[in-house]
N, C-alpha and C positions, 0 to 999 in steps of 0.2 A: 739442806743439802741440795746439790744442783747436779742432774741428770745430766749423761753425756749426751750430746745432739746428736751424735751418729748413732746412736744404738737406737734413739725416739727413731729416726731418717730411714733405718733398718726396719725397724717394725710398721715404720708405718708403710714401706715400701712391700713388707711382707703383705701385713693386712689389704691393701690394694691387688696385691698379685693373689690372694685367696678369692676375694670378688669378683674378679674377672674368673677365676677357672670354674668358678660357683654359675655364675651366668652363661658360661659358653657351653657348661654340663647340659644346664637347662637346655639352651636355645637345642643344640644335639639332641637332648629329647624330645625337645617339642617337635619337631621335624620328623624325627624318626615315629612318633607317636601318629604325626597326621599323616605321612605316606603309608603306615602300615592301615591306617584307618579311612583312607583313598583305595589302595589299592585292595582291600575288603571287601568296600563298597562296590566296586567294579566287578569283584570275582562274582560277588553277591546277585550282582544284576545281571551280567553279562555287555556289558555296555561297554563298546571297545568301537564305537564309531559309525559302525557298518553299519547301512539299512535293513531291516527287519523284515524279512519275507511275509506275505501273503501266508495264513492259516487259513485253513478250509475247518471247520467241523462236521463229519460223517458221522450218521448211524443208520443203522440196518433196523431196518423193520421187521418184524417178527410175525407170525402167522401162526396163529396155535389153531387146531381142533380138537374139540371137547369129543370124547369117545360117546355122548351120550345124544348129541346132534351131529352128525357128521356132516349136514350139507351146509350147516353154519359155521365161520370162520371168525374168528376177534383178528383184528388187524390194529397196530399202535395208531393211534391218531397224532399226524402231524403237529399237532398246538404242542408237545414237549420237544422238536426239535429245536436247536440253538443257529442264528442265521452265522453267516461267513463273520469271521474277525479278522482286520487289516490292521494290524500296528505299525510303528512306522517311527522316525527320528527327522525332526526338520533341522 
């Protein structure tokens, strides 16, 4: 028996138009996949361009007296201070 050419011309013209909607699913997800995964990233860091201000680190020193000496004082020693940090975006 001998198939009719337009019903093969039909399906194969089907088959064709399922691959293309198959691939353009994709491509729409991959897209949507990497902007949601950009803009993540962005929320994540805060990186939206702007330059980065100047951080100081402060701490306060502390003074204890011991009830048991009173004219001696403990005072924090500077060596656990942390110096300035400048971040920044070139």
């Amino acid at each position: 028996m001998h198939s009719d050419p337009a019903a093969a011309g039909r399906r194969a013209l089907a088959d064709r138009a399922q691959r293309i909607s198959r691939i353009r699913r994709r491509i729409a997800a991959a897209a949507v996949s990497a902007f949601a995964l950009v803009w993540g990233l962005i929320a994540a860091t805060g990186s939206m361009g702007s330059q980065a201000t100047a951080t100081t680190v402060s701490t306060t020193q502390a003074t204890t007296t011991t009830s048991s000496q009173p004219s001696e004082s403990s005072q924090s020693s500077d060596s656990g201070l942390l110096p300035s940090v400048t971040t920044g975006q070139s």
